[in-house]
C-alpha positions in Angstrom: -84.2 -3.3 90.3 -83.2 -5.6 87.5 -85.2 -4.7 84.9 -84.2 -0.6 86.1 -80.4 -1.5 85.5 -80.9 -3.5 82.1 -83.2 -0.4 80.9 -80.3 2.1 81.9 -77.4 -0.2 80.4 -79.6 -0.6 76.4 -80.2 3.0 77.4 -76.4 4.4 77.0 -75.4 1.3 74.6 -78.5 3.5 72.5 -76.5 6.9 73.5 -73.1 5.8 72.6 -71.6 6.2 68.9 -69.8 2.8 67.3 -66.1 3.3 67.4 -65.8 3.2 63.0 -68.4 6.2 62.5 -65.2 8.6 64.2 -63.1 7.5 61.1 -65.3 6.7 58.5 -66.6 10.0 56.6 -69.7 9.9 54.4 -69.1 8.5 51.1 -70.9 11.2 49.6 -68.8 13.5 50.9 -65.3 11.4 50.4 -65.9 11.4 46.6 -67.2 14.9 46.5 -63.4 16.0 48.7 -61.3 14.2 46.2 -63.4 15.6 42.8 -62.4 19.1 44.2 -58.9 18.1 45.4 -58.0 16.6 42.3 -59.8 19.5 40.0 -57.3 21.8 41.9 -54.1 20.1 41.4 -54.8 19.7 37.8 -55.6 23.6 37.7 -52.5 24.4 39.6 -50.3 22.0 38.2 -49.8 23.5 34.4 -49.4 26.7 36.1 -46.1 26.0 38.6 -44.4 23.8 35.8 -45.1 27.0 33.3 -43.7 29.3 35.6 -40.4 26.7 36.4 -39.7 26.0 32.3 -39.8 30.3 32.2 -37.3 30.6 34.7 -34.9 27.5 33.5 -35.5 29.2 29.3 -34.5 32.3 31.2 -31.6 31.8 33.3 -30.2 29.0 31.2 -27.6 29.5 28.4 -28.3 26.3 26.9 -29.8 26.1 23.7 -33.5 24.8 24.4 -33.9 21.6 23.8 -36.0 20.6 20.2 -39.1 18.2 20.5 -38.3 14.5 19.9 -39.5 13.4 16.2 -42.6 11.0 17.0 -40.4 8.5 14.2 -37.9 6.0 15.5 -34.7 6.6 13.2 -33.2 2.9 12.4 -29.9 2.2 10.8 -29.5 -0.8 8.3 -25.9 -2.0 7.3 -25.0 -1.8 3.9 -21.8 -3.9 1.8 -18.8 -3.0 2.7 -17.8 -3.5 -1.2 -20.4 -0.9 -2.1 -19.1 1.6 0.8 -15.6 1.6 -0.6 -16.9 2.2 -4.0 -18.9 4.7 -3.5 -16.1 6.3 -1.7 -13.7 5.4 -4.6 -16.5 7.2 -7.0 -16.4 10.3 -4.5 -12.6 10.5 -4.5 -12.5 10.3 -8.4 -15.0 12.7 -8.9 -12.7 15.0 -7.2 -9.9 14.1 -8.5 -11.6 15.2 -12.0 -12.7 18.6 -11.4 -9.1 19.4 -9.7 -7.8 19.1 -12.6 -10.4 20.4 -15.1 -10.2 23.7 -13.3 -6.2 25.6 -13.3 -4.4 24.9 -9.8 -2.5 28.0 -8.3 1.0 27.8 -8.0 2.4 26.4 -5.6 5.1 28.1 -3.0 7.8 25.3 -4.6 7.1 25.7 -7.9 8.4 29.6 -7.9 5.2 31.0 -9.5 5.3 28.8 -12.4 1.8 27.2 -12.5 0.8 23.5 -12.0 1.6 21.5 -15.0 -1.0 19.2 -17.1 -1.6 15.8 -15.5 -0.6 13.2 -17.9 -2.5 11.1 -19.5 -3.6 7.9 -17.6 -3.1 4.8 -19.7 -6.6 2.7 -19.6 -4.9 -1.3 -19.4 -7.2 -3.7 -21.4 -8.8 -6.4 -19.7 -12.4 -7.8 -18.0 -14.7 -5.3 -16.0 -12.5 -6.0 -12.8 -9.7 -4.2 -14.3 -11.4 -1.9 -15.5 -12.9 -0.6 -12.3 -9.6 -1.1 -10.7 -8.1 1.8 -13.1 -10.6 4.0 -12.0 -9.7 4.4 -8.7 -7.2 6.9 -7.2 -5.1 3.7 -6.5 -1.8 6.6 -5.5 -3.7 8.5 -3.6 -5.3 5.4 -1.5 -1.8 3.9 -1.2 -0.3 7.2 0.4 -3.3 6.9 3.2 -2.7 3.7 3.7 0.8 5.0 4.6 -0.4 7.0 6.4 -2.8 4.8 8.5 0.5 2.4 9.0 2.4 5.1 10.6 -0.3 5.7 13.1 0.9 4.9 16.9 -0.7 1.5 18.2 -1.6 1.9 22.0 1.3 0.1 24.1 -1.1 -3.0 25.5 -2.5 -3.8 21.8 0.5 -3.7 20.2 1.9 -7.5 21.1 -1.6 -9.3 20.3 -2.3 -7.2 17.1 0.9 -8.2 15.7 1.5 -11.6 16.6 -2.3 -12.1 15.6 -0.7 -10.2 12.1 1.9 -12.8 12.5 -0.2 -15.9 12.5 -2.4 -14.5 9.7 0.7 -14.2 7.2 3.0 -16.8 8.6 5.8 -14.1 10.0 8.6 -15.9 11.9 8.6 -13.9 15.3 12.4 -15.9 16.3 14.0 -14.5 13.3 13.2 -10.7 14.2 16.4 -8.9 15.6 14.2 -7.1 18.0 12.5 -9.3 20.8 10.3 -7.4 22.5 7.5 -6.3 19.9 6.0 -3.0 22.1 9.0 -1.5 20.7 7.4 -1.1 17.4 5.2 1.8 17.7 3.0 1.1 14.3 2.6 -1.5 11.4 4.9 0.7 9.2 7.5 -0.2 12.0 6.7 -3.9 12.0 6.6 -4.1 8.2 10.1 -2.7 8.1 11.6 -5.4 10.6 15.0 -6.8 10.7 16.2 -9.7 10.8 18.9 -11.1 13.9 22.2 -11.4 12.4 23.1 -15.1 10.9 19.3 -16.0 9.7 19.9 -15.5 6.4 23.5 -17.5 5.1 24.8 -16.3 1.8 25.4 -19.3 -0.4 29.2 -19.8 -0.4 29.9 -20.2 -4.2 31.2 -17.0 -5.4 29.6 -17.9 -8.5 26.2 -18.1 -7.5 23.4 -15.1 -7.8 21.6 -15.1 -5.0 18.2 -14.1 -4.3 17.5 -10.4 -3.3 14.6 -10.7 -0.9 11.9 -13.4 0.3 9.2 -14.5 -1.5 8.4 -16.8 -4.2 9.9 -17.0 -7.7 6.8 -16.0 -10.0 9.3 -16.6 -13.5 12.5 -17.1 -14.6 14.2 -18.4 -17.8 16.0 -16.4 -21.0 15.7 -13.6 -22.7 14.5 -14.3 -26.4 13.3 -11.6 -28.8 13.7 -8.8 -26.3 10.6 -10.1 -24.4 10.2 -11.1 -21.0 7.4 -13.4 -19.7 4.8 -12.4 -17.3 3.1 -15.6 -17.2 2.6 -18.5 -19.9 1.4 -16.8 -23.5 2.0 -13.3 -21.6 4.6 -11.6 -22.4 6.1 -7.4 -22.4 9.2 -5.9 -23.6 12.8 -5.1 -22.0 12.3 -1.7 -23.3 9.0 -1.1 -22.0 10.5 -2.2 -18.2 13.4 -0.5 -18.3 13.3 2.2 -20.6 13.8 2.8 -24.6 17.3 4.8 -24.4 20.3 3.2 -24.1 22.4 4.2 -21.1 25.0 5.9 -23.0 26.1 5.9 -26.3 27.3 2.7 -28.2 31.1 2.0 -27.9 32.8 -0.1 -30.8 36.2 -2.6 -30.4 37.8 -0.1 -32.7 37.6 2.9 -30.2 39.4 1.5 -27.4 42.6 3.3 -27.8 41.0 6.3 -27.9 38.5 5.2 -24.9 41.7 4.0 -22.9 43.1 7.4 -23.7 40.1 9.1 -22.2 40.0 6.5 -19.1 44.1 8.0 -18.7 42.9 11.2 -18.3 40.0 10.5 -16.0 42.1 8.2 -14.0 44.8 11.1 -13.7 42.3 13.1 -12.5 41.2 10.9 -9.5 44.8 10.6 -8.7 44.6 14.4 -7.9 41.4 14.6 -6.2 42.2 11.2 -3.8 45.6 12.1 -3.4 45.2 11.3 0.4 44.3 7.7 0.0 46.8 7.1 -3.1 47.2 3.0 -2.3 43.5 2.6 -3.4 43.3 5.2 -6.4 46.5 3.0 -7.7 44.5 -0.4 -7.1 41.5 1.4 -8.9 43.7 2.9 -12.0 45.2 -0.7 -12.6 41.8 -2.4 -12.5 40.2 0.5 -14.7 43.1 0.1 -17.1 42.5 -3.9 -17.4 39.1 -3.6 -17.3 37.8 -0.2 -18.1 35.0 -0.3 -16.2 35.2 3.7 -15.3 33.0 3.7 -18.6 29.0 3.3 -18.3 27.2 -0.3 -20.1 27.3 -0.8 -23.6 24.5 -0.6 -25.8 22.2 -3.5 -24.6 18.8 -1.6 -25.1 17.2 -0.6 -28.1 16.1 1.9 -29.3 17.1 6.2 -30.2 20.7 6.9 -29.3 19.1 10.8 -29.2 20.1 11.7 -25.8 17.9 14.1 -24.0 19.0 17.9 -23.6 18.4 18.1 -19.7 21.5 16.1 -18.1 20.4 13.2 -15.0 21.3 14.6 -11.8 24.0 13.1 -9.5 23.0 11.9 -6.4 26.0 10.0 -5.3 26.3 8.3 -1.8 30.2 7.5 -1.0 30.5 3.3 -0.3 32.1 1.8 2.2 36.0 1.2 1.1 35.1 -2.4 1.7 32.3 -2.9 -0.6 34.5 -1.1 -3.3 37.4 -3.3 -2.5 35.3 -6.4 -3.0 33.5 -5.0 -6.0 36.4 -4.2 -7.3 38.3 -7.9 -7.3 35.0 -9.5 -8.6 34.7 -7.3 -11.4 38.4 -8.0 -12.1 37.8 -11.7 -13.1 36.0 -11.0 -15.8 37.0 -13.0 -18.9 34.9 -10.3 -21.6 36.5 -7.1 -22.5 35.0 -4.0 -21.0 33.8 -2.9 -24.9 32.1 -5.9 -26.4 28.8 -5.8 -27.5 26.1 -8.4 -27.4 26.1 -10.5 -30.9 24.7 -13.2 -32.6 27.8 -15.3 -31.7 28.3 -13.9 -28.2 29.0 -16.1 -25.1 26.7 -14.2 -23.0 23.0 -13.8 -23.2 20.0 -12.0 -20.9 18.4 -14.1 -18.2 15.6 -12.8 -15.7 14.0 -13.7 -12.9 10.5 -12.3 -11.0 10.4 -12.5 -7.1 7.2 -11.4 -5.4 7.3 -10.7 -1.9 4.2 -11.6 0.0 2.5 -9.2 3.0 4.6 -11.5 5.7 7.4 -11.9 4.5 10.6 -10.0 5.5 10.5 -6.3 3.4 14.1 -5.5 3.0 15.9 -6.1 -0.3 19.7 -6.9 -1.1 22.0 -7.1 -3.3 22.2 -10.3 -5.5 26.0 -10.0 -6.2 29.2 -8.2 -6.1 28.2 -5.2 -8.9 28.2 -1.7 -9.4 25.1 0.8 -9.8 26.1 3.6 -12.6 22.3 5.0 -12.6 18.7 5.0 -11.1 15.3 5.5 -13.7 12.6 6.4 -11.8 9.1 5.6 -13.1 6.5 7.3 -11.9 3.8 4.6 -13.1 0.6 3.6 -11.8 0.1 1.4 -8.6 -1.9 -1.9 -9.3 -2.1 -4.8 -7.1 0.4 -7.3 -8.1 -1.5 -10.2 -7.0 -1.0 -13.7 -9.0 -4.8 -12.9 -10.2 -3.9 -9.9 -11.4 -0.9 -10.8 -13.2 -2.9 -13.6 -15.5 -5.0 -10.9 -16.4 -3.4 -7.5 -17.1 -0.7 -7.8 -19.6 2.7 -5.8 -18.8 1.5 -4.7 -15.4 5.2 -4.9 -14.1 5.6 -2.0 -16.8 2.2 0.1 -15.8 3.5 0.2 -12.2 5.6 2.8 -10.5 9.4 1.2 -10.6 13.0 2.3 -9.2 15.2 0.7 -12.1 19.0 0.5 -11.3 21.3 0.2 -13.8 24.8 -1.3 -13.5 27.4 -4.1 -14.5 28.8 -6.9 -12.9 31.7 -9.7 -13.4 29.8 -11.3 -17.0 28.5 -7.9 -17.7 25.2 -5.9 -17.4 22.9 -6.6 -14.5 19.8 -4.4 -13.5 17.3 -4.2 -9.9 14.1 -3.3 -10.4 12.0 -2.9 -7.3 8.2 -2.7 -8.1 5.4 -1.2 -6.6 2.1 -2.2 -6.1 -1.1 -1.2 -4.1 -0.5 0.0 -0.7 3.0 -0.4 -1.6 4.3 3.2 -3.3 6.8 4.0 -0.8 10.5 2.4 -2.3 13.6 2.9 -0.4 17.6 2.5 -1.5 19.4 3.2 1.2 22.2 5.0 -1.2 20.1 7.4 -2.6 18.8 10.3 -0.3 16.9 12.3 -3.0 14.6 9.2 -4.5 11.1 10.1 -3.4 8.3 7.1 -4.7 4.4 7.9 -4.4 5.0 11.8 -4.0 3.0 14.3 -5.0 6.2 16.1 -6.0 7.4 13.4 -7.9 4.2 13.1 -9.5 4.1 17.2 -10.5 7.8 16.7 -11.6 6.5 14.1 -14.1 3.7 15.8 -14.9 6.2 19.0 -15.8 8.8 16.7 -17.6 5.8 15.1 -20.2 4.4 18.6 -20.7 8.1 20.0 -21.6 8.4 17.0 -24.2 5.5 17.9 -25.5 6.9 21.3 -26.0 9.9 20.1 -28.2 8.0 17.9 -30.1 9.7 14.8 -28.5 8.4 11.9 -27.1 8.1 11.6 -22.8 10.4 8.8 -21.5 8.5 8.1 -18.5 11.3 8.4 -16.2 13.7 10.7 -14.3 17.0 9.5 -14.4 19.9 9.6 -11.9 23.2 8.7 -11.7 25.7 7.8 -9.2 29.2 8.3 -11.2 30.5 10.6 -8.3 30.1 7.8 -5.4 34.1 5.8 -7.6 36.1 8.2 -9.4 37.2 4.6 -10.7 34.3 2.7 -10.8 31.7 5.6 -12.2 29.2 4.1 -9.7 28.3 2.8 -6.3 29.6 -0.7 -5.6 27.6 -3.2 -3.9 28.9 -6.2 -1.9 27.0 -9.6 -2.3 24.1 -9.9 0.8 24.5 -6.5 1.2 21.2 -4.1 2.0 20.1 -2.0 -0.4 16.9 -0.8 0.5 13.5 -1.9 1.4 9.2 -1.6 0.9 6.7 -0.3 3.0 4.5 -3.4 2.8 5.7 -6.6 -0.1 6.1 -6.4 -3.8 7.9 -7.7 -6.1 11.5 -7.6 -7.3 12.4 -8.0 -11.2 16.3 -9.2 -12.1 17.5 -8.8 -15.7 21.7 -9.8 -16.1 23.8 -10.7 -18.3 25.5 -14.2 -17.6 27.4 -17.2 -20.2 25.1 -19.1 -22.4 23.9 -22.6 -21.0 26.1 -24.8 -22.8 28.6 -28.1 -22.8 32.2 -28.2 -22.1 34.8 -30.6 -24.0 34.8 -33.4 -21.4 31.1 -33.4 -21.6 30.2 -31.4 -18.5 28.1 -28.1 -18.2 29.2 -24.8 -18.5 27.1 -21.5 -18.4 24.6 -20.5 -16.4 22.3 -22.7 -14.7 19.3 -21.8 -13.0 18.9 -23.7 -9.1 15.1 -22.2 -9.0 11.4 -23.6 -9.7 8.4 -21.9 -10.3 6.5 -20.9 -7.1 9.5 -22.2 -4.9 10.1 -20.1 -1.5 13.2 -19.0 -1.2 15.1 -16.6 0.8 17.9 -13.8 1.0 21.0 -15.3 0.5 19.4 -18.3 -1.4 20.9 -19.2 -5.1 18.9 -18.5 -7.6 21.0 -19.5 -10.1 25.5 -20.7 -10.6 27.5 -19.7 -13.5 29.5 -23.3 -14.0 32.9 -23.3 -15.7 34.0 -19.6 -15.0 
């Protein structure tokens, strides 16, 4: 019975399949399932994707898309110093075939074509200048103006400037305006002003203060009709502020008939100010003393031919105050109105050069109490003014685009010449609305005057000339309070004085009289500073 049930028990263990062979297939036929599977998907595959790419190309109004290049594209930096040349070499090439082939006229020019550009004058000096007068210097200078006048978003604008600030050394206390969002742009900023008090004329009456801050490049007399740029560097009076005399030369024995004339011009403003007669009578008696209706005396050289096209006016009316004031200082004057620089005169030229750094404050004023009878605009070149540049290009304060005013004051004629410079073409005065520096209409206006010379055979002046005789009937100019603003530059510059003052000399007791200067070279100094004292007046 044993051995029955043991037989029966190997019997159905013999019977019954093991548990794996349900799940485990035959290996033959596991790799022959996934050879086929996989043969199929790879047939089928190319064929969906074909038939989805057909139906995006189709139904799509993209553009299709262009194979990727099997190359990697890779950027490498190059010189910034070779970028802005090539650009500069781009911008001149330009430049050049404008004006090889004839512009159309323009809608302001009333069909009259585009004049001639002048001819560029090529400074001597070493390869750095040389390259420098290559470049459209103007026409980078008027997008750099523009650039400046470009809005700086409202959260950038307080670290952008005071990190301009700490760069350039600005004084953020002195600015009138404490909040610095509310300057919208770097043209803004440049153009600050000051808070009222910062800037303390110097009290002697006598004194000529300085016009703006910066540092004193030269100073010193006027010998030989030169003016020095730097040591063994010198240029001319004429070439700075023009070869025609401001008027014609007046002699001692034609003041009766001049006094005559300044009756009937005086009679004449009695008429027209008839309204205000207490100041026309104050201005009549000081004209009559002083006979300062008149314009300068001959103090340049060169032709008394006066040109055929007359200056314009572009008078500004002064405050009654700054005439008032003007007026009295002018009145102290111990030279007649008509005398004329000689070998034995009194007086003598002085001059002094401020330069007026990128942080320093922009707007200029007037030195003294004077009066401005006429404005010579320049329409030069715009080279950097840089202390390297002015050791190495002689008379670059006479290349560069200048406003020159013209004018007289208590020890006779004085003169403001604001310079430009790189980045810098943009001059202001605040009296005269119609001055327009770094313009491509000034520029064709100059470019029209020269080619008119040409046409009469005469000589181009290199200026346009204005005067501002209409702003006094008395005084024949516009008067100009000491410390007062005149005007102002887009970025820094420089600021070139030339004035008459008494010879340096020494009194009977032994003490000095004359002017003095109160200046070094290089010194800082600022608006209201004294430059220099007249001792002895």
């Amino acid at each position: 019975m044993a051995s029955f049930q043991l037989s029966a028990a190997s019997t159905r263990a013999a019977l019954v399949r093991p548990a794996f062979a349900k799940t485990t297939p035959c290996p033959t036929c596991v790799s022959r399932r996934t050879y086929l599977s996989t043969t199929m998907s790879r047939r089928i595959q190319p064929t969906k994707q074909h038939r989805m790419d057909y139906g995006r190309r189709l139904f799509s109004q993209q553009p299709p898309k262009r194979p990727r290049p099997s190359t990697k594209i890779e950027w490498y930096p190059i010189p910034v110093a070779v970028g802005v040349g090539f650009l500069g070499l781009m911008q001149g090439y330009k430049m050049y075939t404008r004006e090889e082939k004839p512009a159309p006229a323009d809608d302001g020019d009333l069909g009259e074509p585009r004049p001639k550009k002048r001819p560029r004058i090529r400074p001597d000096g070493p390869w750095q200048v040389q390259v420098m007068s290559t470049l459209p210097l103007k026409a980078l200078s008027r997008l750099w103006g523009k650039f400046n006048e470009l809005d700086i978003p409202y959260y950038l604008r307080v670290p952008g400037f005071r990190l301009y600030s700490w760069i350039f050394g600005v004084n953020l206390n002195e600015i009138e305006e404490p909040d610095l969002h509310n300057f919208p742009n770097l043209a803004a900023f440049f153009y600050r002003t000051l808070k009222p008090g910062v800037r303390p004329l110097d009290p002697n009456q006598n004194a000529l203060l300085s016009p703006a801050d910066g540092r004193v490049l030269q100073f010193g007399q006027i010998e030989g009709g030169d003016i020095e740029q730097v040591k063994g560097m010198t240029y001319t009076i004429d070439a700075l502020l023009g070869q025609h005399s401001p008027s014609p030369s007046i002699s001692s024995s034609s003041s009766s008939s001049s006094l005559s004339s300044l009756d009937e011009k005086s009679s004449g403003a009695d008429k027209k100010l008839k309204d205000d007669e207490a100041l026309v009578n104050k201005d009549e008696e000081f004209a009559r003393v002083n006979g300062i209706s008149y314009t300068l005396p001959d103090l340049l050289s060169g032709t008394k031919k006066s040109s055929k096209i007359p200056p314009k006016d572009e008078s500004v009316t002064p405050s009654p105050a700054s005439v008032s004031e003007v007026r009295a200082d002018l009145a102290l004057g111990e030279k007649p109105w008509y005398a004329l620089l000689s070998e034995d005169s009194r007086t003598t030229l002085y001059y002094a050069v401020i330069y007026l750094a990128p942080g320093d404050y922009h707007r200029f004023h007037s030195p003294a109490n004077w009066v401005v009878e006429r404005r010579r605009h320049f329409a030069g070149e715009l080279f950097s003014v840089s202390p390297y540049l002015q050791r190495t290009l002689p008379g670059l304060f006479t290349l560069n685009e200048r406003v020159v005013l013209l004018g007289r004051w208590r020890w006779g004629f004085f003169s403001y010449v604001p310079v430009g410079a790189t980045n810098v073409g943009s001059i202001k005065i605040n009296f005269d609305r119609e001055l327009r520096t770094n313009s491509l209409t000034t520029d064709t206006a100059a470019d029209r005057a020269a080619e008119e010379a040409a046409e009469r055979g005469e000589p181009y002046l290199g200026y346009a000339e204005a005067t501002y005789e209409s702003a006094s009937e008395v005084l024949q100019g516009h008067a100009l309070r000491r410390g007062e603003e005149m005007g102002g530059f887009q970025l820094g510059s420089t600021i070139v004085l030339v004035f008459e003052a008494p010879v340096s000399a020494k009194d009977e007791s032994g003490g000095h009289k004359g002017w003095s200067w109160n200046v070094e070279l290089g010194q800082k100094v600022k608006v209201g500073q004294a430059l220099g004292y007249v001792d002895g007046a």
